[in-house]
C-alpha positions in Angstrom: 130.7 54.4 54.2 130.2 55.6 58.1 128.0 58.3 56.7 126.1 55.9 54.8 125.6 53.1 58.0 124.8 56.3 60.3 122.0 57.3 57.8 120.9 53.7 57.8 120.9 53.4 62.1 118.9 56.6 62.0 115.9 55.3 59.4 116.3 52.0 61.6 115.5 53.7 64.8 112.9 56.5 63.5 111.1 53.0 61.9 111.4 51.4 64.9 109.8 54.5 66.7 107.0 54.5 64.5 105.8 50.7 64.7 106.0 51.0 68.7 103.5 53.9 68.4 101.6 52.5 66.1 101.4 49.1 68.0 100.5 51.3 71.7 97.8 53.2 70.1 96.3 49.7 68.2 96.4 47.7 71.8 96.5 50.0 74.8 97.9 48.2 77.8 95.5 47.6 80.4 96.4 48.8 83.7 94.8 50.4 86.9 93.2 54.1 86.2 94.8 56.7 87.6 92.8 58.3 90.6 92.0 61.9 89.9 91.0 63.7 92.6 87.3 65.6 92.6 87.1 68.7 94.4 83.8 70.3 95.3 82.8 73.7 96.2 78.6 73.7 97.7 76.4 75.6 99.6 73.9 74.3 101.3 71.9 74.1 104.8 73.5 72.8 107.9 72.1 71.2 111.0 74.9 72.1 113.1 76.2 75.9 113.7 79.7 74.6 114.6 79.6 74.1 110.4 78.7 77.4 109.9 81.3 78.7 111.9 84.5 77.0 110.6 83.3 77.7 107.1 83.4 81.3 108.5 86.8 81.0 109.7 88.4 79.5 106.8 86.9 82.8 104.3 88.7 84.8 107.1 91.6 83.1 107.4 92.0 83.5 103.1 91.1 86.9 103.3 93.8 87.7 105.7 96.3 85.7 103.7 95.6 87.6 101.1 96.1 90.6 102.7 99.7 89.4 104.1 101.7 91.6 101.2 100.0 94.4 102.2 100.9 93.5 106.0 104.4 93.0 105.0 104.9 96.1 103.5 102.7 98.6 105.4 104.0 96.4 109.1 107.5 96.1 108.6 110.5 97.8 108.0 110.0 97.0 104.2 108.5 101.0 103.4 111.7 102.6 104.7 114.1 100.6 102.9 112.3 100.6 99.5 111.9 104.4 99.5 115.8 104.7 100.9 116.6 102.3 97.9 114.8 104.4 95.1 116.4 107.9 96.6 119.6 105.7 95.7 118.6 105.0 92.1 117.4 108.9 91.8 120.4 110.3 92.9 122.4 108.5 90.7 120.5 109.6 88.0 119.9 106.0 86.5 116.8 105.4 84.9 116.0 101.5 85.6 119.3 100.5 86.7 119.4 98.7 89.4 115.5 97.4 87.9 112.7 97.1 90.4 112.7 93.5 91.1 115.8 93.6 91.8 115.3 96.8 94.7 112.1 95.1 95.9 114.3 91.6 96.2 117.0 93.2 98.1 114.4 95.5 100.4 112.4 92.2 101.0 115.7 90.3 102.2 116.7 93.5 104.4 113.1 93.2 105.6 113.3 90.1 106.8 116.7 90.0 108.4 116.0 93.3 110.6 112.2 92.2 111.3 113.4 88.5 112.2 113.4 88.6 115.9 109.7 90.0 115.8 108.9 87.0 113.6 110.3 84.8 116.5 108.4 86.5 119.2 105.2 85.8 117.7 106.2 82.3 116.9 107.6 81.2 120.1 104.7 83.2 122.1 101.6 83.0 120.2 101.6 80.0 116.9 103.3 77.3 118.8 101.1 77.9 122.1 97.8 77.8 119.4 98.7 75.0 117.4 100.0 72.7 121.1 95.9 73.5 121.7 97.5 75.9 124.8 95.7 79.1 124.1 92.6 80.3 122.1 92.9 82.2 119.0 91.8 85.3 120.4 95.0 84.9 122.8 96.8 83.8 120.2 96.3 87.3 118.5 96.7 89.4 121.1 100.4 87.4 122.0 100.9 87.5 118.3 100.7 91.4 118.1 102.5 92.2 121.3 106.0 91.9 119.8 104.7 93.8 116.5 103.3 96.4 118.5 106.5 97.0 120.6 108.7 97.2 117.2 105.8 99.9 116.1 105.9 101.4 119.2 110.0 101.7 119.1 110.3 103.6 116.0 106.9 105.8 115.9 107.4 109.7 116.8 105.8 110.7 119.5 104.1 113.8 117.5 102.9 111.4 114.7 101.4 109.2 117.7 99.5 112.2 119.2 97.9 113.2 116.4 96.1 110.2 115.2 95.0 110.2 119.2 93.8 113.6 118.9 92.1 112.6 115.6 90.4 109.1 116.8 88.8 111.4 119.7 89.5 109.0 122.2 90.2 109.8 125.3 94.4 110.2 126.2 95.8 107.2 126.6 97.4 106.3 129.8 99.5 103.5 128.7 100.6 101.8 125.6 97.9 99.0 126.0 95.3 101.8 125.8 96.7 103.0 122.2 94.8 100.5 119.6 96.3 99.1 116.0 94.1 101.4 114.5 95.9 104.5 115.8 99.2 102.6 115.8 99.6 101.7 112.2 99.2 104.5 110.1 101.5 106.4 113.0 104.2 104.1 112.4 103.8 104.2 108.5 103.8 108.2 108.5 107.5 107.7 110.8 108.8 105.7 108.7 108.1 107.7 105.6 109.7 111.1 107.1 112.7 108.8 108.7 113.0 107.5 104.8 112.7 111.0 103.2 115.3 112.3 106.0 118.2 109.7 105.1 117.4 110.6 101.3 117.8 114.2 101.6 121.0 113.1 103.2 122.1 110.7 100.4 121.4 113.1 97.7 123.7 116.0 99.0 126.9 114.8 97.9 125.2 113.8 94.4 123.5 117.5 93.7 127.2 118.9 94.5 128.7 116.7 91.9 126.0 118.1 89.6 126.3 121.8 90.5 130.0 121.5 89.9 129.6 120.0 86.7 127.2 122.1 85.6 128.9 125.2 86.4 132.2 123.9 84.7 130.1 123.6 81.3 128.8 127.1 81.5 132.2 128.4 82.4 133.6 126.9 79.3 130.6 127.8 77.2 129.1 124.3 76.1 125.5 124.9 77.0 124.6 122.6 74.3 126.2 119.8 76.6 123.7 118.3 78.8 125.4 118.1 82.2 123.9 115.0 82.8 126.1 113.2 80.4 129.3 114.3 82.1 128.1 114.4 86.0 127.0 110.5 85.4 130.0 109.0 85.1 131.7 111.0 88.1 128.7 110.1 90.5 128.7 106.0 89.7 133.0 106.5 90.4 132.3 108.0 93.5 129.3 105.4 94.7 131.4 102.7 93.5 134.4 104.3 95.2 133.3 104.6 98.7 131.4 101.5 98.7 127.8 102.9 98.2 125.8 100.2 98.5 127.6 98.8 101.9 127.1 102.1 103.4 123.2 102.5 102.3 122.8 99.1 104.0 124.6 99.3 106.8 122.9 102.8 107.6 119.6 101.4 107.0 120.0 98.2 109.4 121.9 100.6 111.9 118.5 102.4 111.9 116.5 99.6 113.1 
């Protein structure tokens, strides 16, 4: 009987269901449209230059937003730590573990927390000066790169520096100021590369020891037919996991900053 009046509430409601739709679609309720908005894209002529140039300034100001990634990466501290990460991964031997998005999650967070008091600089000296009205853009940029320049600047080799001088023919700089971004950047993105290769070679020492020993043991005990990956594997996660890998790896690379 309780399955039977449940089976009965159930045809009531679907029923029910129905004749509402049926009665909405036969007499649609009368009410206010709803305002869509219509958004236009033109070209045409203009009487007044000042048009011309803020249209110009917005297609610059997208252009460089969409260049931001490549700012964050190339700018930042985000290069050493990605490369440091996937050394990790490669002496560990494992193929996709930890995966990508989760190495370029953790390297963006490391990014930000080392690169934060840059970010704060520029803020406090060069955005909230622009947008009070206090300064022009063009001083806006030039207070906006100072801090960016002195973090640069802090971890570029000297040699690396000269040589993109030497190649840029300009004449030797007497100063910092004199040295432009063009010079500056790819310096500071070859420095970080070779300090990233550097603390690699370092991280993979203890790891190609664990394999040589392995590896040796198998041929000793004659199972060539053993790949010594398969054995060295497990003993090289133990000892990451054992000494706290991932703690250290971070704490070296923020220690480098």
């Amino acid at each position: 009987m309780p399955k039977k009046s449940l089976f009965q509430w159930t045809l009531f409601v679907s029923a029910a269901l129905a004749i509402f739709t049926v009665l909405l679609y036969a007499f649609p309720v009368k009410g206010q449209p709803i305002p869509i908005p219509d958004i236009n894209v033109e070209i045409g002529q203009s009487e007044r230059p000042q048009d011309v140039v803020g249209t110009l300034q917005i297609l610059i100001l997208l252009t460089v937003l969409s260049l931001v990634p490549a700012f964050l990466v190339m700018l930042t501290s985000f290069t050493r730590i990605i490369v440091v990460l996937s050394f990790v991964r490669q002496a560990l031997a494992v193929q996709q573990i930890p995966p990508n998005q989760v190495l370029i999650g953790l390297a963006l967070f490391l990014t930000f927390f080392t690169i934060a008091p840059v970010f704060q600089d520029i803020k406090s000296e060069a955005v909230d000066p622009y947008l009070k009205g206090a300064i022009t853009q063009e001083q806006a940029f030039e207070a906006g790169a100072k801090p960016l320049r002195d973090f640069m600047f802090e971890h570029t080799r000297e040699k690396d520096l000269a040589l993109f001088v030497r190649m840029s023919d300009m004449d030797r700089p007497k100063s910092r100021d004199d040295i432009p971004l063009r010079v500056l950047i790819p310096s500071f993105i070859v420095s970080e590369l070779k300090t990233a290769f550097e603390m690699g070679f370092l991280i993979f020492i203890p790891f190609l020891i664990i394999d040589i020993v392995v590896a040796s043991t198998l041929m000793s005990m004659g199972m060539f037919m053993v790949p010594p990956i398969m054995i060295s594997l497990p003993f090289k996660i133990l000892l990451f996991v054992l000494v706290d890998g991932w703690h250290l790896v971070v704490k070296s690379l923020l220690e480098s900053f």
